[in-house]
C-alpha positions as CSV (number, residue, x, y, z in Angstrom):
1,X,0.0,0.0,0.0
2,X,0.6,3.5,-0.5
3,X,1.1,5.6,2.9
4,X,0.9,9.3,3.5
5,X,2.0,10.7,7.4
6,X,1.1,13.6,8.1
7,X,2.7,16.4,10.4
8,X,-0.3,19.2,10.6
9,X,1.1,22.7,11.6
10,X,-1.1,25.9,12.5
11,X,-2.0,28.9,9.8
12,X,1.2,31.3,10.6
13,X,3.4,28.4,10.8
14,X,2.4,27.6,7.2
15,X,1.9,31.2,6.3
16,X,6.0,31.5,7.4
17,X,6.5,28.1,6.1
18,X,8.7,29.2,3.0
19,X,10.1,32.1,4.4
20,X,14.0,31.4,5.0
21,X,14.0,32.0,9.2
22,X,11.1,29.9,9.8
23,X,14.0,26.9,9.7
24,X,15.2,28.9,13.2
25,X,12.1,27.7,15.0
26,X,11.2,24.0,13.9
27,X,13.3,20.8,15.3
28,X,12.8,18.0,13.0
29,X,9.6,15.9,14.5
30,X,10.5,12.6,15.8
31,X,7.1,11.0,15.5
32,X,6.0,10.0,11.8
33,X,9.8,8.8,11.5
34,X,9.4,6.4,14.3
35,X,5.7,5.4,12.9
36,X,7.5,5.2,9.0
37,X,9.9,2.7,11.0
38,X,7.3,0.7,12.4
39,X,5.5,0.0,8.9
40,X,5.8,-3.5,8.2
41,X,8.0,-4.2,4.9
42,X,6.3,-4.0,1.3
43,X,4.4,-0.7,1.8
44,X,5.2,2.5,0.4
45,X,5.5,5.7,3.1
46,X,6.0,9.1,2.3
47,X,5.9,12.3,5.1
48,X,4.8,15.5,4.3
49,X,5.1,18.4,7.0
50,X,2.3,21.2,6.5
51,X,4.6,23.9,6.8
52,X,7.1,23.4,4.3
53,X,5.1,20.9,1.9
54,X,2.1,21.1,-0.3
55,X,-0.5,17.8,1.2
56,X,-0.7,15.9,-2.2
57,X,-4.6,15.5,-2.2
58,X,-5.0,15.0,-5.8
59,X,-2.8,11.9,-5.3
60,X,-5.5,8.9,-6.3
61,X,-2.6,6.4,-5.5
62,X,-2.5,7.0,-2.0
63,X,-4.1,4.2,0.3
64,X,-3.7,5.2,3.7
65,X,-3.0,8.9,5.6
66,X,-2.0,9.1,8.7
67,X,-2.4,12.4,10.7
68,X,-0.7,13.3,14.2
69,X,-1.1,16.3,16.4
70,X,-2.7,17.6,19.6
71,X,-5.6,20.0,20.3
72,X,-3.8,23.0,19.0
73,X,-3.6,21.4,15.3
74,X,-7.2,19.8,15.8
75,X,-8.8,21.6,13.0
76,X,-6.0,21.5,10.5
77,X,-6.0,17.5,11.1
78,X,-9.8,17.7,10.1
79,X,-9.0,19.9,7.5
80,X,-6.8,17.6,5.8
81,X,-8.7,14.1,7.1
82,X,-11.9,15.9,5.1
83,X,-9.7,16.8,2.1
84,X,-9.1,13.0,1.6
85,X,-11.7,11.1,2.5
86,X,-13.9,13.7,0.0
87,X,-12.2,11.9,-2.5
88,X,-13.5,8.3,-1.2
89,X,-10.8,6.2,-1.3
90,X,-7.9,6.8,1.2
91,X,-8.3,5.2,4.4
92,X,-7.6,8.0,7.1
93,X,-5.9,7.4,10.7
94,X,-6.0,10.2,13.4
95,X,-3.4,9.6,16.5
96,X,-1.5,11.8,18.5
97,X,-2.2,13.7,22.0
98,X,-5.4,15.5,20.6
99,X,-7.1,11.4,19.6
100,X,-6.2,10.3,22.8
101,X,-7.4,13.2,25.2
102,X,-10.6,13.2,22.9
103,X,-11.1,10.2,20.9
104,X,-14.8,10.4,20.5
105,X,-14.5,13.7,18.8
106,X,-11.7,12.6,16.1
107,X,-13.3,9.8,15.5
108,X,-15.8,12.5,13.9
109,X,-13.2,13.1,10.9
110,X,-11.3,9.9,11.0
111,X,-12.3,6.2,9.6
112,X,-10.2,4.8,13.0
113,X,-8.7,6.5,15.7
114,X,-5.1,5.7,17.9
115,X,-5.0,6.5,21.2
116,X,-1.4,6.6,23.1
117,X,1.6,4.9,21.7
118,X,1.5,3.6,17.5
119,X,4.2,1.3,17.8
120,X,1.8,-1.5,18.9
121,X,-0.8,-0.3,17.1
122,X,0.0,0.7,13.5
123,X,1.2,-2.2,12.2
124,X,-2.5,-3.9,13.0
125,X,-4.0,-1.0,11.6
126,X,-2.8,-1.9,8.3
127,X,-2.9,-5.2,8.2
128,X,-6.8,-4.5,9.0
129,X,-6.8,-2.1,6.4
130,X,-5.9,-5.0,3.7
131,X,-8.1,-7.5,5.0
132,X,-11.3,-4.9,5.1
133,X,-11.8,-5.3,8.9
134,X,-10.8,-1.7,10.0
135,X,-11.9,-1.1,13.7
136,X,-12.7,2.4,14.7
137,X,-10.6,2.6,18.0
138,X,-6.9,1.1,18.4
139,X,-5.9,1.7,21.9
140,X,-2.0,1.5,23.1
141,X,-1.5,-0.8,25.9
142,X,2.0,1.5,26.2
143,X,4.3,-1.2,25.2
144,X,8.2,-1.3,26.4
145,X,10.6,0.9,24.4
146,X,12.6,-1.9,23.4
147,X,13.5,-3.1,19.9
148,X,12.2,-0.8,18.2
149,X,13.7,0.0,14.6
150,X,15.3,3.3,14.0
151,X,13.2,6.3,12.9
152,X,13.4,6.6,9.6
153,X,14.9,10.0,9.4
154,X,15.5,10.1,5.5
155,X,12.2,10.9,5.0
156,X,12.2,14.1,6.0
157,X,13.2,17.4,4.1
158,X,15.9,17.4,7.2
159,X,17.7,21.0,5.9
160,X,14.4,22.6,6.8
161,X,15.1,22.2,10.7
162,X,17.3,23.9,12.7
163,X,18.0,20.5,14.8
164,X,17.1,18.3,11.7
165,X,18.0,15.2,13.7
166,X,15.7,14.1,17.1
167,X,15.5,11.7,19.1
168,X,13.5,10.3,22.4
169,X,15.2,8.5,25.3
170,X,12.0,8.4,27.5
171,X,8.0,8.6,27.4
172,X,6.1,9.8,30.6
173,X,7.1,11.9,33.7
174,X,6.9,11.6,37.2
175,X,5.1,15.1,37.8
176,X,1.3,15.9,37.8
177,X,1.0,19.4,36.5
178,X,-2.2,20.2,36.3
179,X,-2.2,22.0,32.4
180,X,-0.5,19.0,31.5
181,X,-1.3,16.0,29.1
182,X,2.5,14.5,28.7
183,X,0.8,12.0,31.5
184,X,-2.6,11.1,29.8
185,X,-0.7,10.5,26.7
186,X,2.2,8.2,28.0
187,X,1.5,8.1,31.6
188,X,3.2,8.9,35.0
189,X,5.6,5.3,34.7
190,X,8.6,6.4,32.9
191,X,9.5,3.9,30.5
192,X,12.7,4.2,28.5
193,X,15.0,3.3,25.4
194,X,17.6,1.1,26.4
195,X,20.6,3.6,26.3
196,X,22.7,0.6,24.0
197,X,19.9,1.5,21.5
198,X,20.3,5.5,21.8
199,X,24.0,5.2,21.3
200,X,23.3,2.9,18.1
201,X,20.9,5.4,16.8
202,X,22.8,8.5,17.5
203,X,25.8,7.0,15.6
204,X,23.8,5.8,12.4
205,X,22.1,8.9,12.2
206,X,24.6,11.4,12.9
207,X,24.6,12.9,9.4
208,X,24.6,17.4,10.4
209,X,27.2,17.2,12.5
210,X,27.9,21.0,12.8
211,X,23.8,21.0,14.0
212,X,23.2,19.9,17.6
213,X,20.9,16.6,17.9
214,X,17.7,16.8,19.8
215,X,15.9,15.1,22.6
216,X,12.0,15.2,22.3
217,X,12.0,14.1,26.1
218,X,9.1,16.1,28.2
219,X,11.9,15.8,31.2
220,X,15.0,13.6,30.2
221,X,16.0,13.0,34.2
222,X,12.7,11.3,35.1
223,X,15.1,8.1,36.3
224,X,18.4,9.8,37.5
225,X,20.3,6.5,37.1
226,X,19.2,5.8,33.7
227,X,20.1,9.6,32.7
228,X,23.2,9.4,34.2
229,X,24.3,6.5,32.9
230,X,23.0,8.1,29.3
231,X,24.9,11.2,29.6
232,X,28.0,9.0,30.1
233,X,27.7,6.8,27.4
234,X,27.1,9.9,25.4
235,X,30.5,11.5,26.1
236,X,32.0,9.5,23.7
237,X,30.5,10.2,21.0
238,X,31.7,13.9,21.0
239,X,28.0,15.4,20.0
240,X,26.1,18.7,20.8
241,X,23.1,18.4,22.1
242,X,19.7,20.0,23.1
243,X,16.5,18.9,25.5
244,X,13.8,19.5,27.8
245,X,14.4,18.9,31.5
246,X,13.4,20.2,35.4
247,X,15.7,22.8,36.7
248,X,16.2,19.9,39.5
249,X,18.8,19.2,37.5
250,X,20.8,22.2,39.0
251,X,19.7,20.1,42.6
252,X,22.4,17.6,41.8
253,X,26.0,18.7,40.9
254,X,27.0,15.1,39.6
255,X,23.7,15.1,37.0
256,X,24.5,18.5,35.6
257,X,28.3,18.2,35.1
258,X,27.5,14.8,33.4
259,X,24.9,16.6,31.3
260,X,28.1,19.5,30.4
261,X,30.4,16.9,29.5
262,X,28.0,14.7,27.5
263,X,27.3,18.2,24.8
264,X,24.5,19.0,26.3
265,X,24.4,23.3,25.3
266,X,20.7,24.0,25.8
267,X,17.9,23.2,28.1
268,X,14.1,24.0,28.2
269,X,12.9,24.4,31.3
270,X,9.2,24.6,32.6
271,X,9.7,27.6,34.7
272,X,5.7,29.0,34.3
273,X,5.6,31.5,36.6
274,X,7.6,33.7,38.6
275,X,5.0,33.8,40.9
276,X,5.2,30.9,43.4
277,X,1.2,30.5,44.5
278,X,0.7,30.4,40.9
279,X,3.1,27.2,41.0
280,X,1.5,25.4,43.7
281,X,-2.0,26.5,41.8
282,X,-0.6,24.1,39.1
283,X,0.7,21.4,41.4
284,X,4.3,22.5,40.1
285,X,5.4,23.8,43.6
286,X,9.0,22.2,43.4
287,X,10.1,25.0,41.0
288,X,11.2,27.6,43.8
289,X,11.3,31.1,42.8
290,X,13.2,32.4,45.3
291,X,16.0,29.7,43.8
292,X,16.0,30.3,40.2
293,X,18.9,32.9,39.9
294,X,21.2,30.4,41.9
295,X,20.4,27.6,39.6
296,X,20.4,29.1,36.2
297,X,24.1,30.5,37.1
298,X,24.8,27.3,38.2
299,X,23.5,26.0,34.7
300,X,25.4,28.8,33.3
301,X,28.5,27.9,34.6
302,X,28.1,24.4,33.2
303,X,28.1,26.0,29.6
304,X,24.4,25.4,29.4
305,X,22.2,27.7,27.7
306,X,18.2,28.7,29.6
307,X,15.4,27.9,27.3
308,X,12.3,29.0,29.6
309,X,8.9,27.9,29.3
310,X,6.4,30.9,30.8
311,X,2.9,30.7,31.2
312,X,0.4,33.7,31.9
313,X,-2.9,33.5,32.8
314,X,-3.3,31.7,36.3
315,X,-5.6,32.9,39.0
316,X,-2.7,34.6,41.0
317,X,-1.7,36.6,37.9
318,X,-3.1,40.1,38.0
319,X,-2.4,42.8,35.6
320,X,1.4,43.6,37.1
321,X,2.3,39.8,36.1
322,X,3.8,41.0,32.9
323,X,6.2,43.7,33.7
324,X,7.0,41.7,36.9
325,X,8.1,38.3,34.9
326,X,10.3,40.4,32.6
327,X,11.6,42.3,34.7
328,X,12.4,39.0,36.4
329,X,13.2,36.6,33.6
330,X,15.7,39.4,32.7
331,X,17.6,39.4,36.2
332,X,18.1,35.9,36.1
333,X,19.3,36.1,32.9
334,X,17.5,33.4,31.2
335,X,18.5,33.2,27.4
336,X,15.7,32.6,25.6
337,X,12.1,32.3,26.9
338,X,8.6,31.1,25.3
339,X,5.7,32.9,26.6
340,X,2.4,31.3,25.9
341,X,-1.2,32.0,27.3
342,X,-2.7,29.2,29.7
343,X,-4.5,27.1,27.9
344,X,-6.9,24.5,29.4
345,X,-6.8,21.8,26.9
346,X,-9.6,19.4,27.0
347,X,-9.2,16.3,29.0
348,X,-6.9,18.3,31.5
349,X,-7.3,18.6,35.2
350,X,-7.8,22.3,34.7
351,X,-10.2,22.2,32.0
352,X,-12.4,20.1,33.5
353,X,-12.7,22.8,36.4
354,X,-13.0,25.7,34.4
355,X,-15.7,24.0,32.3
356,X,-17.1,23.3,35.3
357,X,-17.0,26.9,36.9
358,X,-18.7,28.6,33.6
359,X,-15.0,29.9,32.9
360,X,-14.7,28.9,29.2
361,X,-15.2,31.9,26.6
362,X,-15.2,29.4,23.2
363,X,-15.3,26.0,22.0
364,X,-13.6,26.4,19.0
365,X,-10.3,24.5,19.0
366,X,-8.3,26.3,16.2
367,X,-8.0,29.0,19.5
368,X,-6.3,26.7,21.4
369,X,-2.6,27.0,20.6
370,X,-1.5,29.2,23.5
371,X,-1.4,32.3,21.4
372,X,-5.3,33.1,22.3
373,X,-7.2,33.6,25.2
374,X,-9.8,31.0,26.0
375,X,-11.2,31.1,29.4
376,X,-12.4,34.1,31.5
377,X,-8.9,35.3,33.3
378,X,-9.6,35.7,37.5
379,X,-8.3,39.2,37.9
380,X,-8.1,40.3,35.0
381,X,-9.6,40.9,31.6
382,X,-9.2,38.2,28.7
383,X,-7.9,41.8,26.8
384,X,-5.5,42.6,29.1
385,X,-4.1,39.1,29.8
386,X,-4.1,39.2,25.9
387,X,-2.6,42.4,25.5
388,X,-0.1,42.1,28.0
389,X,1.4,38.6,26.5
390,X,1.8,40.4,23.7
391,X,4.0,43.3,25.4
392,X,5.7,41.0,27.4
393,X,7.0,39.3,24.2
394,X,8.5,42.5,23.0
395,X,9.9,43.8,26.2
396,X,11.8,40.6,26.5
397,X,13.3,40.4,23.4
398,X,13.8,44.6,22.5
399,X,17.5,45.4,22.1
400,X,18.6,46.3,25.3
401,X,16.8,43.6,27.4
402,X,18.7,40.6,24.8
403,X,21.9,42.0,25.8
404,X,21.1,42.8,29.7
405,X,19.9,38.8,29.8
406,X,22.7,37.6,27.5
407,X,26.2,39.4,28.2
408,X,28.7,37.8,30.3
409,X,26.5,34.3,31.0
410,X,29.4,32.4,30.0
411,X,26.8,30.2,28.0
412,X,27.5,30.7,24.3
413,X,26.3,33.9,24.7
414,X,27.2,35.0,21.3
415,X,24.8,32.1,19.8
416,X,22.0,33.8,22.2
417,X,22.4,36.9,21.5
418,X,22.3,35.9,18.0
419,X,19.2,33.5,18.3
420,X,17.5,36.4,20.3
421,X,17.5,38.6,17.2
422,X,15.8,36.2,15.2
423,X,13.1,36.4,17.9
424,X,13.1,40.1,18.1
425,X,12.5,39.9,14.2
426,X,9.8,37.2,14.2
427,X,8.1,38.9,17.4
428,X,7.8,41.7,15.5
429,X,6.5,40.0,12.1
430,X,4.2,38.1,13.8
431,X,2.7,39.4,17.1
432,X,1.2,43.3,17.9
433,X,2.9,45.6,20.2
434,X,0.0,44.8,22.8
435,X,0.3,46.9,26.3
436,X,1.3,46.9,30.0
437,X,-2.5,46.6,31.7
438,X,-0.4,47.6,34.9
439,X,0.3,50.9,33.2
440,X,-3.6,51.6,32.1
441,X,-5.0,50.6,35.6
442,X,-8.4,49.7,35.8
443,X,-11.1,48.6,38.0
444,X,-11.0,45.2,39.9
445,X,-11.7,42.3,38.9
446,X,-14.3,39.9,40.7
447,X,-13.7,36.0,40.2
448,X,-15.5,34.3,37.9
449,X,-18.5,33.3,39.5
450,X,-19.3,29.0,39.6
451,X,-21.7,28.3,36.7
452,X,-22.2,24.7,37.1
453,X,-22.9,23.4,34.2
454,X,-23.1,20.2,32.6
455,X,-20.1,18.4,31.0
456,X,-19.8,20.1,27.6
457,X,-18.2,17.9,24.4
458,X,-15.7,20.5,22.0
459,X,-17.0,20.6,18.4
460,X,-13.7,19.9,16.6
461,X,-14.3,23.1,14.9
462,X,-17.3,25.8,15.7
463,X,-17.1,29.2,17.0
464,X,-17.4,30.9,20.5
């Protein structure tokens, strides 16, 4: 058979798709290489990603699609599952965080549906698919990472990433944060690669080596023996490479000195909030503000570059939060940060109570990608908290604050200085100026009162 995956991106992503920087944002994906793997021999695959690459929908040849993506992407994956199965004769396959937190509702675009892992699943997906006895739900019974085959990175366009070569060492995490699906998608039991595999993979596939490699991990020290033991093995290899991990890390001298001397020159860190009642609001207390500028020079020190995950929008956040976190983020120097608006996916702890309090202001799902307001802020306006993400974004990344954030880190400051530019320039491009709600004032805001409703299914696509 013919197979078509799928990687779904947003409108600006493929608005800014063929514009030379947008390489400067987009690691290469690591799962449709790992699903193109796990295709059993004698079929055809092919993988298009939405933001470079035209979907081939004329294509009469193709048998199967395959589309991946969470809530954010939602409407794009119906988009596309409509565009094919309009035509009447590709079979089409939703999976991905968004099937599995709402199965029911993909199931509404797609002929079967995959919830959690596709490495157990896939392959009896197509052979159902040739014998005509396609089911409508596949469910993952999240299956050991062990011998698997090795993602099939030659299918991608890889010069179109700025990391065009990923990889994943671990699924699940040991945390509970309450915006979070990383557990409802893989679970809280850490299951991992064994690290004789990694290596394997890391030297077969080692093709850009002036480009660091990638680890997709949600927190790559889940299981500090198994990451230790990792970092090790990878010293030998003499690589560079980039991840996603707790600042705990900076907890344990041994961990982060291995991580140093394994290439490790960026992290991504879920800092959230300066604001530590908003991180016990979101069951994240173990991130300690009054800590963070010890530990990031401690990470600095270590030749390790800050990547910083911030969230507005939680009930503690009034209209000051913005000029406070900059002002903040700033001081502690952290290199580059991504600020995004809460977003109460469905299925999520904190949907479920803001559903249930009358708090959500639309049902449409192509405004859930953390860039729009979606739920009635607790004191503020959804304008202001709107607004003020927007200023935020440009405070942190005008001129004067890149270099008072970036000069004498120790951290390849250069490279963040220059990386920070790019976001000043696609800030710019992409996002208004917005304003401080601090500076305008305003009346008080009462919280939202309780509206008890019913539970409330999300159209896939509607309005508010």
């Amino acid at each position: 058979m013919n197979i078509l995956l799928i990687q779904p991106a947003l409108e600006p992503d493929r608005k800014w798709g063929k514009h030379p920087l947008q390489t400067m944002f987009r690691p290469a994906p690591i799962t449709l290489p790992t699903i193109a793997a796990c295709t059993p021999p004698g079929h055809d695959v092919r993988i298009v990603d939405d933001a470079f690459e035209d979907i081939p929908f004329d294509d009469d040849t193709i048998d199967v699609v395959g589309i991946t993506g969470s809530t954010p992407f939602a409407v794009r994956m119906r988009q596309i599952a409509d565009g094919f199965r309009a035509r009447g004769r590709a079979v089409v396959v939703v999976g991905g965080v968004y099937a599995t937190l709402c199965p029911d509702d993909a199931k509404a675009f797609a002929d079967a549906v995959v919830t959690g892992d596709a490495e157990d699943t896939w392959p009896a997906i197509l052979a159902d698919v040739q014998r005509g006895a396609l089911q409508p739900f596949y469910r993952s019974v999240r299956p050991p990472l062990t011998g698997r085959p090795f993602p099939r990175r030659e299918l991608l366009t890889s010069w179109r990433y700025i990391l065009p070569t990923s990889f994943q060492f671990t699924r699940g995490c040991v945390h509970s944060c309450d915006f979070c699906s990383i557990n409802l998608q893989y679970g809280r039991q850490v299951r991992a690669t064994p690290i004789d595999a990694v290596v394997d993979d890391i030297r077969r596939a080692r093709r850009h080596r002036l480009r660091p490699l990638m680890f997709w991990d949600d927190n790559i020290i889940n299981d500090r023996r198994w990451t230790l033991e990792l970092f090790h093995r990878l010293k030998d290899l003499d690589i560079k490479w980039v991840g996603q991990s707790t600042m705990l890390i900076a907890d344990d001298p041994e961990l982060l000195a291995a991580a140093s001397a394994s290439g490790c020159k960026a992290l991504f860190f879920g800092v959230e909030s300066f604001d530590q009642a908003s991180l016990k609001e979101t069951r994240k207390g173990f991130n300690k503000v009054q800590t963070y500028r010890d530990k990031f020079a401690r990470i600095h020190d270590h030749g390790i570059s800050i990547q910083a995950g911030i969230i507005f929008g939680f009930d503690h956040d009034d209209r000051g939060v913005f000029e406070r976190t900059v002002e903040a983020a700033v001081a502690v120097k952290i290199d580059v940060a991504a600020f995004s608006l809460l977003t109460p996916y469905p299925g999520t702890d904190i949907y479920r109570r803001m559903e249930r309090d009358g708090r959500i202001l639309t049902y449409d799902l192509s405004k859930y990608d953390s860039d729009n307001v979606v739920f009635r802020p607790a004191r503020m306006t959804a304008e202001e908290l709107q607004e003020g993400w927007h200023w935020a974004q440009h405070q942190f990344y005008s001129v004067p604050n890149i270099f008072r954030r970036t000069w004498g880190t120790g951290a390849s400051w250069r490279i963040n200085i220059a990386t920070s530019i790019q976001y000043n320039w696609f800030t710019k491009a992409r996002f208004p100026r917005g304003y401080n709600p601090a500076a305008r004032g305003g009346s008080d805001i009462e919280p939202p009162p309780p509206d008890r409703r019913g539970s409330v299914r999300l159209p896939v696509v509607g309005s508010s």
